[in-house]
N, C-alpha and C positions, 0 to 999 in steps of 0.2 A: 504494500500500500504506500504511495507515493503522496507527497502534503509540502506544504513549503511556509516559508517563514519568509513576512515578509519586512522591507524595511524600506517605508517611503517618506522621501522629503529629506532627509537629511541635509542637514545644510553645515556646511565644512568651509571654511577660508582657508586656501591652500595657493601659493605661487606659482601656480601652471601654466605655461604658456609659453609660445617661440622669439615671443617679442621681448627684451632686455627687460621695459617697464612691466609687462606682466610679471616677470619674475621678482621685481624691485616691489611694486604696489601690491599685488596680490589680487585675489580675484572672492566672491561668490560662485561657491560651489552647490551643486543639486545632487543628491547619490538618491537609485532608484536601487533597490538589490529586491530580488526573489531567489531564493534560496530552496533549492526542493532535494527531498530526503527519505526517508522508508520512518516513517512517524510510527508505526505498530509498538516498538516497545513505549515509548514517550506518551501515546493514548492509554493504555493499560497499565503502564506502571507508574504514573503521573510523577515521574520523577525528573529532576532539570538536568541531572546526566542524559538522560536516553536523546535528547533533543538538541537539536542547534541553538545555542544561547542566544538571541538578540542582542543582548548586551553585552555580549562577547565579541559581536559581529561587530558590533558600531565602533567596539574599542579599536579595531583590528580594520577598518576603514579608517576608522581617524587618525590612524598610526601610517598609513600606506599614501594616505591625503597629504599628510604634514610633506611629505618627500616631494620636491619640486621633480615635475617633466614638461618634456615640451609640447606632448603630444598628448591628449590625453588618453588616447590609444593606450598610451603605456600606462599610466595609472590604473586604468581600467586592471589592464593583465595582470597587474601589481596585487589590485586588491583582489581578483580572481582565483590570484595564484595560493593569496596567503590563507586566503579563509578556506579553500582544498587543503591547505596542509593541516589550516587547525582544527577542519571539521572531516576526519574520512570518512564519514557516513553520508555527506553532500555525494547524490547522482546528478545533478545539472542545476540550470539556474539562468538568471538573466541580471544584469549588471548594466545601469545607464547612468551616464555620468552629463552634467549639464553643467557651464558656463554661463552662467546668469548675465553677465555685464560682458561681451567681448567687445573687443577692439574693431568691431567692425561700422564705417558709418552708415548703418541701417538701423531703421526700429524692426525692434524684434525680441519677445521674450525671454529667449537662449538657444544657445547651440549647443551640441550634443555629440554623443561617440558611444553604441548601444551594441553589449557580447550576448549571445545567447549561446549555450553550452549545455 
């Protein structure tokens, strides 16, 4: 039985970006994560071992955020990579990551860089 955990809105100020001043000024961040997993022992045993911690996750993006790139491609795989290692009961997942304020002169929302796995 597959179930996911999810974790929307997070909002992270982290130095991302190709441009010299993104890395100088910093930016607003958007992290979208779903997290999906075999939840059978975590329903039945209602214990916070059997399940993917949320609040382990968010510590484990905010940790992977803090780390300047340029692309946020990499960020992405960064925080992709780390929560596979601290979760091996994660079977796939979706990860979006948003730039609220870019450097671009358009109005517009945000930009984005979106892993499905």
């Amino acid at each position: 039985m597959t179930a996911s955990v999810h974790i929307d809105g997070l909002r992270v100020f982290a130095r991302h970006g190709v441009l010299p001043q993104e890395r100088t000024v910093g930016n607003t961040f958007e992290v979208l994560v779903r997290i999906d997993f075999d939840a059978r022992d975590a329903m039945v045993a209602d214990s916070l071992a059997d399940t993917v911690n949320y609040a382990e996750a968010v510590e484990i993006i905010r940790q992977e955020m803090s780390r300047p790139s340029r692309l946020l491609e990499n960020a992405v795989y960064r925080i992709h990579q780390a929560l596979i290692e601290h979760f091996p009961t994660i079977t796939g997942g979706h990860i979006s990551l948003y730039k609220l304020q870019p450097p671009i002169p358009a109005e517009m929302r945000r930009v984005g860089f979106s892993l499905d796995w």
